[in-house]
DRENPA-3360 file (N, C-alpha, C; in nm, 2 decimals, always signed):
BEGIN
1 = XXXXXXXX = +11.76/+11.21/+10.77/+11.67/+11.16/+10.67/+11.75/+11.10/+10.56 ~ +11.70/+11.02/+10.46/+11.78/+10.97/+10.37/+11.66/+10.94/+10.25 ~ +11.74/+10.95/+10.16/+11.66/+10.91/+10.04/+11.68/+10.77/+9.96 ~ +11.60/+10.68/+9.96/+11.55/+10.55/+9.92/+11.58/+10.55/+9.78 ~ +11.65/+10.46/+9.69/+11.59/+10.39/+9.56/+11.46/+10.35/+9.54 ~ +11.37/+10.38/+9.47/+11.24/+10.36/+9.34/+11.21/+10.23/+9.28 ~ +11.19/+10.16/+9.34/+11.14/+10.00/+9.33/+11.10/+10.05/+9.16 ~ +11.13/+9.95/+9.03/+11.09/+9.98/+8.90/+11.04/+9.84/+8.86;
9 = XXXXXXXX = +10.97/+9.91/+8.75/+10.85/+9.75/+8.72/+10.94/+9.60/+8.71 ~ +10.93/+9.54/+8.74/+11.00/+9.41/+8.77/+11.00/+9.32/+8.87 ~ +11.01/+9.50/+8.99/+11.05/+9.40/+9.14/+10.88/+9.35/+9.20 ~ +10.91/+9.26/+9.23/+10.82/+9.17/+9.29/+10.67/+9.24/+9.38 ~ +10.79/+9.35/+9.44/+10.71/+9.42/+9.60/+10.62/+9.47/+9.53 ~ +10.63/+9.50/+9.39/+10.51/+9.61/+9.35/+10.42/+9.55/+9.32 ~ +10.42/+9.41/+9.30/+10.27/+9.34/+9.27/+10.24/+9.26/+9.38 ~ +10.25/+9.29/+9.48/+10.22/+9.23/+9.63/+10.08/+9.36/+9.71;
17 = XXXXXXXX = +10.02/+9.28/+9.76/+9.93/+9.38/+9.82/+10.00/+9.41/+9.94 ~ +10.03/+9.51/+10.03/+10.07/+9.60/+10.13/+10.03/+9.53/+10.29 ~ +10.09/+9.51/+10.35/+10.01/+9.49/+10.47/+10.01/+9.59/+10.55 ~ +9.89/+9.59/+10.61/+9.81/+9.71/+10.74/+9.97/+9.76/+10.84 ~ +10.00/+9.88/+10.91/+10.08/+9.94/+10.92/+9.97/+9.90/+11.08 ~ +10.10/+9.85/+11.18/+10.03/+9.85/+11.30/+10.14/+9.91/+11.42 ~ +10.20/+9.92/+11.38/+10.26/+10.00/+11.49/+10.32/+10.20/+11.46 ~ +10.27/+10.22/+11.53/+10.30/+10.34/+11.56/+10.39/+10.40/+11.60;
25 = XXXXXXXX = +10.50/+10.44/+11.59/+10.55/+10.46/+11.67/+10.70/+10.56/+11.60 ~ +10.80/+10.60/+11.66/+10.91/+10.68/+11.58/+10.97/+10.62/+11.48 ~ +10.97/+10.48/+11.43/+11.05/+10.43/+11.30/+10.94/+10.51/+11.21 ~ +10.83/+10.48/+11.26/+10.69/+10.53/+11.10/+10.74/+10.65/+11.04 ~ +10.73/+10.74/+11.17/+10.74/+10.88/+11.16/+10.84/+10.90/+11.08 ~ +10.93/+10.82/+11.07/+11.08/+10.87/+11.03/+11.05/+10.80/+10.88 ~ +11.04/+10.70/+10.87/+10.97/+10.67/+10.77/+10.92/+10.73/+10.64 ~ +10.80/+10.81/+10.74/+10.72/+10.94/+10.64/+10.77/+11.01/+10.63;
33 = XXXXXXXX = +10.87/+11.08/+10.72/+10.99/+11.18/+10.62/+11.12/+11.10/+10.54 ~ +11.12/+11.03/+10.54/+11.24/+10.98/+10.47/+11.18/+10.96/+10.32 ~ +11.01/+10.91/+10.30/+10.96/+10.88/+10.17/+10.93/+11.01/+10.07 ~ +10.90/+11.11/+10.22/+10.87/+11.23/+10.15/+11.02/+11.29/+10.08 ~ +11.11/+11.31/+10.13/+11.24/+11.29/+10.08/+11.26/+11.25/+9.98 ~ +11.25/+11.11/+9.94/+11.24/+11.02/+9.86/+11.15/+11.08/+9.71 ~ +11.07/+11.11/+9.78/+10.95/+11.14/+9.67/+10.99/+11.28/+9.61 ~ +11.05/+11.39/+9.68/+11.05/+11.51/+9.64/+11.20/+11.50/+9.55;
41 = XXXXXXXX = +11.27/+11.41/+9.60/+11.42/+11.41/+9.50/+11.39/+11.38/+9.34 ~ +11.26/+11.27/+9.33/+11.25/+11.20/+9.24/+11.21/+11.25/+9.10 ~ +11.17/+11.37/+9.11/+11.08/+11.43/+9.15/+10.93/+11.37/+9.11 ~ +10.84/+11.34/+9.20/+10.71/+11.29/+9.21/+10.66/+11.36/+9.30 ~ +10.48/+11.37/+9.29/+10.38/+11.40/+9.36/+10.32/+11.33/+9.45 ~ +10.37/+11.19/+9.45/+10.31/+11.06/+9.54/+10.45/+10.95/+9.57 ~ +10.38/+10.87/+9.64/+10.50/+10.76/+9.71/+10.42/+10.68/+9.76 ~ +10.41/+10.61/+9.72/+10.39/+10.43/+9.87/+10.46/+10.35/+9.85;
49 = XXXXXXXX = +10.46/+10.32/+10.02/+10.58/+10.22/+10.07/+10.62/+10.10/+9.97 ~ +10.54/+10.08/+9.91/+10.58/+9.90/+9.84/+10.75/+9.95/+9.71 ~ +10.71/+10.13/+9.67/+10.77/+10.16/+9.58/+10.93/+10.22/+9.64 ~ +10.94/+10.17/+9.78/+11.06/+10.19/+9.82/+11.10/+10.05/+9.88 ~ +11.02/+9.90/+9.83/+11.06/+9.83/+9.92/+11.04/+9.73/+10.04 ~ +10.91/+9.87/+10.09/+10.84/+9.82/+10.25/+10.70/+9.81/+10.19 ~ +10.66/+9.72/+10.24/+10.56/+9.66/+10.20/+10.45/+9.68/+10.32 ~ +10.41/+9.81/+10.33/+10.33/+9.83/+10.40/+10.24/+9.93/+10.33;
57 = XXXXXXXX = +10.10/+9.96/+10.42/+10.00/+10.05/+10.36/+9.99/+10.20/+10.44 ~ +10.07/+10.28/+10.30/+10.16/+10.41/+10.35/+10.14/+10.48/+10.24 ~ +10.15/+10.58/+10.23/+10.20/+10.66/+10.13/+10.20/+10.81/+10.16 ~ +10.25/+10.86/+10.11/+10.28/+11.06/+10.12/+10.27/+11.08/+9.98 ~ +10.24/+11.22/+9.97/+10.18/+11.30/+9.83/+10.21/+11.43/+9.89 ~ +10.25/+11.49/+9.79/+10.25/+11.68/+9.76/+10.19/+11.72/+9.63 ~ +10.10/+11.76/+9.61/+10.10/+11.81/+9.48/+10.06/+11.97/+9.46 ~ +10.11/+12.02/+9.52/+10.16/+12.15/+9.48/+10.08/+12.22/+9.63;
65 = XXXXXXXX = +10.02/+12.15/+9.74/+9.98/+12.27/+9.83/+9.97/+12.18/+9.98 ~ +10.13/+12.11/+9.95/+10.17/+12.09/+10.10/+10.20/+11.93/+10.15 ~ +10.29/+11.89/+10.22/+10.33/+11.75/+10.19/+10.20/+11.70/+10.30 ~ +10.17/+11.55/+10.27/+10.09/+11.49/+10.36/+10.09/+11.32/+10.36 ~ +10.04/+11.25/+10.38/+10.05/+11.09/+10.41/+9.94/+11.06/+10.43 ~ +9.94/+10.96/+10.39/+9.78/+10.85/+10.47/+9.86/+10.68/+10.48 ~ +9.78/+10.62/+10.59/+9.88/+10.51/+10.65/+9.73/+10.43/+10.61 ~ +9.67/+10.29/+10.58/+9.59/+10.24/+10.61/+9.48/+10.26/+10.54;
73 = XXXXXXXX = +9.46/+10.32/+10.42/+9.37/+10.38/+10.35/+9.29/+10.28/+10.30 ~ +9.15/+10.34/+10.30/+9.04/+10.28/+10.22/+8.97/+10.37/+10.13 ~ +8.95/+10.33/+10.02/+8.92/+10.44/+9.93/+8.75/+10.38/+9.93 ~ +8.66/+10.53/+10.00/+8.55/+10.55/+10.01/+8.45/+10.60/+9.92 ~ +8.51/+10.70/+9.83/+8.44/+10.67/+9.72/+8.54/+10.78/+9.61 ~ +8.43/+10.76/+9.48/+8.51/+10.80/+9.33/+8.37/+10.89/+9.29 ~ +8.39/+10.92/+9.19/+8.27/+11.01/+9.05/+8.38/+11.06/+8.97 ~ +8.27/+11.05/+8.89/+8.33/+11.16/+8.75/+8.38/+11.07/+8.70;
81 = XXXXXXXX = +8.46/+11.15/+8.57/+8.58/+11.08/+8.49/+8.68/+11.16/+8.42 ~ +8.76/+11.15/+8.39/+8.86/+11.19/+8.38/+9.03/+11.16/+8.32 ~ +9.05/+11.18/+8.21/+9.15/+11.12/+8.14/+9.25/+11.23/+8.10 ~ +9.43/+11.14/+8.15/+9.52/+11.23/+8.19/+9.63/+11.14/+8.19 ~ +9.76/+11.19/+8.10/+9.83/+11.09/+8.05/+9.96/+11.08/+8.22 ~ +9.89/+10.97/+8.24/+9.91/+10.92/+8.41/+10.08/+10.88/+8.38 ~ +10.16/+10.91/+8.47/+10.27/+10.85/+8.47/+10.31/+10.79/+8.62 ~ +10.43/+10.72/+8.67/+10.44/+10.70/+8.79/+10.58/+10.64/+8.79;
89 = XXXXXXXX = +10.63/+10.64/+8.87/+10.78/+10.67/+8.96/+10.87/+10.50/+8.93 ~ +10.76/+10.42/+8.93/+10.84/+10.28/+8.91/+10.80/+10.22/+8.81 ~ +10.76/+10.31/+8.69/+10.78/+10.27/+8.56/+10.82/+10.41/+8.53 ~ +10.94/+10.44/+8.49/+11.00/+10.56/+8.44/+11.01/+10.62/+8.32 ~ +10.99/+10.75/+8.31/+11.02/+10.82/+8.18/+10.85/+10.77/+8.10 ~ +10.75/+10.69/+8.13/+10.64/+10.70/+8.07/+10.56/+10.71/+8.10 ~ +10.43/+10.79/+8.01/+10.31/+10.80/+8.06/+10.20/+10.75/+7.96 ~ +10.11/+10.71/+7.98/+9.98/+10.69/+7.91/+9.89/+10.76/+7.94;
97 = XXXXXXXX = +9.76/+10.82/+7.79/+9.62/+10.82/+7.84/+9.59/+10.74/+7.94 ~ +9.50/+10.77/+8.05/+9.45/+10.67/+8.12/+9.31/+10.75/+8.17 ~ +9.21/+10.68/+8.17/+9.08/+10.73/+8.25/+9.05/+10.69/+8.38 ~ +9.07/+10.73/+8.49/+8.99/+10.72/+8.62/+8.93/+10.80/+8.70 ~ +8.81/+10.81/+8.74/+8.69/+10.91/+8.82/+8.80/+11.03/+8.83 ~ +8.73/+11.11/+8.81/+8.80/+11.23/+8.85/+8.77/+11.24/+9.01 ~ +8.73/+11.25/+9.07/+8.70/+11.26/+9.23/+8.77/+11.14/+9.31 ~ +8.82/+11.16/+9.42/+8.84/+11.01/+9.46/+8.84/+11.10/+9.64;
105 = XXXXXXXX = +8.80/+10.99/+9.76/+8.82/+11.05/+9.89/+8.84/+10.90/+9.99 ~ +8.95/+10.90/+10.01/+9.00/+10.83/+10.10/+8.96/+10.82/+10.25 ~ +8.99/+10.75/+10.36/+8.99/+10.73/+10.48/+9.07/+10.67/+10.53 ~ +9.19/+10.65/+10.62/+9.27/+10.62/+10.70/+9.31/+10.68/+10.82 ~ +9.46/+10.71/+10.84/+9.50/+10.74/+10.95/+9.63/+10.84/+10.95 ~ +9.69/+10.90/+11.05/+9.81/+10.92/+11.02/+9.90/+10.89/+11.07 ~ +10.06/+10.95/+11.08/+10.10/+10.87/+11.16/+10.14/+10.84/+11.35 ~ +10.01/+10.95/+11.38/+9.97/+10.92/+11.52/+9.87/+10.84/+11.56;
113 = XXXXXXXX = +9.82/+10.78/+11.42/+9.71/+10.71/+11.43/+9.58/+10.77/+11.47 ~ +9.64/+10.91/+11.44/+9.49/+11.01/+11.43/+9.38/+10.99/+11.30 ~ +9.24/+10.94/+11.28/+9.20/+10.92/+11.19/+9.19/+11.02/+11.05 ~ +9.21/+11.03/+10.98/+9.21/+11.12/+10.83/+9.11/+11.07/+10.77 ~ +9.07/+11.16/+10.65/+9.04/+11.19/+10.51/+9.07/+11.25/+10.44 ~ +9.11/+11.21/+10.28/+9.13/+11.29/+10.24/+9.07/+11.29/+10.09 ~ +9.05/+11.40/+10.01/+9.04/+11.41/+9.91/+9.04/+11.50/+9.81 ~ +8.99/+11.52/+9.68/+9.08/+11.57/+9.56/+8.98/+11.53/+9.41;
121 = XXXXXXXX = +9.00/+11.60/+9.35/+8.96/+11.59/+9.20/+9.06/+11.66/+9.14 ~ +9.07/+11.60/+8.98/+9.14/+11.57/+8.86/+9.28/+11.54/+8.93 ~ +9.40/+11.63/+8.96/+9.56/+11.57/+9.02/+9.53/+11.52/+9.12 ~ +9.48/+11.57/+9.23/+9.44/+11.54/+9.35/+9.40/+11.36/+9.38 ~ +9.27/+11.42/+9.31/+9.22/+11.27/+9.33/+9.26/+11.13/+9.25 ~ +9.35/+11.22/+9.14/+9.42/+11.04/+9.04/+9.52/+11.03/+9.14 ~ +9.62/+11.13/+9.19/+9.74/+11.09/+9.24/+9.67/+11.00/+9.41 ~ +9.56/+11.01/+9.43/+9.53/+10.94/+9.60/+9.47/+10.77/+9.51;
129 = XXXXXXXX = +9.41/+10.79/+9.38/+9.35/+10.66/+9.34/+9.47/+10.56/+9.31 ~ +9.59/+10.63/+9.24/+9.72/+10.60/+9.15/+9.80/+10.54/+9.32 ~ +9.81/+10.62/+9.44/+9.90/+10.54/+9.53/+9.81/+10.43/+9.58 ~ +9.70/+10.44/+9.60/+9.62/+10.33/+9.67/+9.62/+10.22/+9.60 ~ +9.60/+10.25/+9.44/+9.65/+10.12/+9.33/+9.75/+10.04/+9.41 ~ +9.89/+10.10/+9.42/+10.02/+10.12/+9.46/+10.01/+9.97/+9.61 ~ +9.94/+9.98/+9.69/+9.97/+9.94/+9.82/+9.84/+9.80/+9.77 ~ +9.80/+9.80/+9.66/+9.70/+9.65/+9.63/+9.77/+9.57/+9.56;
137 = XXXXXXXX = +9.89/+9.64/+9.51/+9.97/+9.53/+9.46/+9.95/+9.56/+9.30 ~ +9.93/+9.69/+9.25/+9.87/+9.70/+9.11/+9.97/+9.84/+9.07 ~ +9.97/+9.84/+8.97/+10.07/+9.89/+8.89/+9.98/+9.98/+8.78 ~ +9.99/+10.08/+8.73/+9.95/+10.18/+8.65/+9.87/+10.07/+8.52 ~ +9.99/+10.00/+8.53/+10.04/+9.92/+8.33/+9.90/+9.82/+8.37 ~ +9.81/+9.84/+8.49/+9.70/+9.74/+8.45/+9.57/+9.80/+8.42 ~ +9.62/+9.96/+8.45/+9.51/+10.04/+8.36/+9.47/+10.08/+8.21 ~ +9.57/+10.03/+8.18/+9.55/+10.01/+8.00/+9.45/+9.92/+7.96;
145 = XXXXXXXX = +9.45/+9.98/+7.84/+9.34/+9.89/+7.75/+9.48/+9.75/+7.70 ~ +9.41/+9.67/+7.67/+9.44/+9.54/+7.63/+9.55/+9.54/+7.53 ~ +9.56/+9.63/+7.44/+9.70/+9.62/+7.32/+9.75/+9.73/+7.40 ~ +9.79/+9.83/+7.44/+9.82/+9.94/+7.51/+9.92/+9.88/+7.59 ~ +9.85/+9.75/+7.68/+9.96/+9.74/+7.75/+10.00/+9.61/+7.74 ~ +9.99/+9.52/+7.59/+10.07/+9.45/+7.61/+10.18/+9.51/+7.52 ~ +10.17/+9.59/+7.42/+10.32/+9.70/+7.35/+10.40/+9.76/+7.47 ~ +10.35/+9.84/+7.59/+10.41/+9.82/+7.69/+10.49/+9.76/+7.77;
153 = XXXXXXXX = +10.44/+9.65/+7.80/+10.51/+9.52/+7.89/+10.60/+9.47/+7.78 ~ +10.61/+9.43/+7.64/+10.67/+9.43/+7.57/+10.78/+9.53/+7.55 ~ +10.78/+9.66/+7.52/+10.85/+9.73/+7.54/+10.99/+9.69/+7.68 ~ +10.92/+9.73/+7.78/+10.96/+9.73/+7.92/+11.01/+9.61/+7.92 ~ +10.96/+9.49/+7.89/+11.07/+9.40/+7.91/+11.21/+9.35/+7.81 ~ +11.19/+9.39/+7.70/+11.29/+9.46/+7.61/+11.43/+9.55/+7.65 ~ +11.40/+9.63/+7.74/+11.46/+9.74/+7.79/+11.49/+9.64/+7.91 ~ +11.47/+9.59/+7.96/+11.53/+9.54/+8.13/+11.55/+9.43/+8.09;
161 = XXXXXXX = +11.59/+9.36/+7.94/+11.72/+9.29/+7.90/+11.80/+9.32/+7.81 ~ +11.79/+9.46/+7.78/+11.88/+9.55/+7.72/+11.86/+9.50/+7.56 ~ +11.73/+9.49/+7.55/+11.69/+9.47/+7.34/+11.68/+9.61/+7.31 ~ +11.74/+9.62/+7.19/+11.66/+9.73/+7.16/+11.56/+9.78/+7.05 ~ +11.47/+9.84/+7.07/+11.29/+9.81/+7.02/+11.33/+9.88/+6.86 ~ +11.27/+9.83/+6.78/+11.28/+9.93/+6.65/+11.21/+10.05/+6.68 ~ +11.19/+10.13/+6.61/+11.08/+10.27/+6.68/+10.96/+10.25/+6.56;
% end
């Protein structure tokens, strides 16, 4: 198994939408444990492929009651609401308020191409809405409100040419 570098806001792959995962077979598998790897070093509760690089529609999550994956996901439905200062793995060290449905329940596959569902409210359900963002080519920083994230992107791009921000 091996553990992957963390694609961070900049690289390209993360604002690319994911393409459909079509072959099945032992690279995937190996794959899924290598992200899960990946994901538990970092330390994170979620992973998709785009945030290691592979641009495909993948991801694995643990959040406290067992590692698992969905390959192919369509997100079937949401409710509720719910606001929780969201952070994520390729913009580092920050988090924001953010509101999204507290409920979320997925549908895909795994990686036998056995069909799944899965789902979750309040961690559960942000961390399955937060990776599926992840594989559309969308990034946390477009769930901000409008000044929120352009002090943000401002920030962040400050930092990844080494300015440094007054406080």
């Amino acid at each position: 198994m091996a553990v992957f570098p963390i694609r961070t806001f900049g690289d390209a792959v993360l604002n690319t939408a994911a393409d459909p995962v079509e072959a099945f077979d032992d690279a995937l598998a190996r794959l899924v444990e290598d992200m899960l790897e990946t994901m538990y070093a970092a330390p994170g509760v979620g992973l998709a492929a785009p945030q290691i690089g592979v641009s495909k529609q993948l991801f694995v999550y643990d959040v406290g009651e067992g590692p698992g994956h969905l390959i192919n996901p369509e997100l079937v439905e949401t409710s509720g609401e719910w606001e929780f200062d969201e952070g994520c793995l390729s913009v580092p060290e920050r988090f924001w308020p953010i509101v999204r449905p507290a409920y979320a329940r997925l549908k895909g596959v795994d990686a036998d191409g056995i069909p799944r569902e899965i789902e979750g409210d309040e961690l559960m359900g942000r961390m399955l809405q937060h990776e599926f963002d992840h594989l559309g080519g969308s990034l946390l920083l477009e769930r901000l409100d409008k000044s929120t994230r352009k002090a943000a992107l401002r920030d962040l791009r400050a930092e990844a040419l080494g300015i440094a921000r007054p406080e």
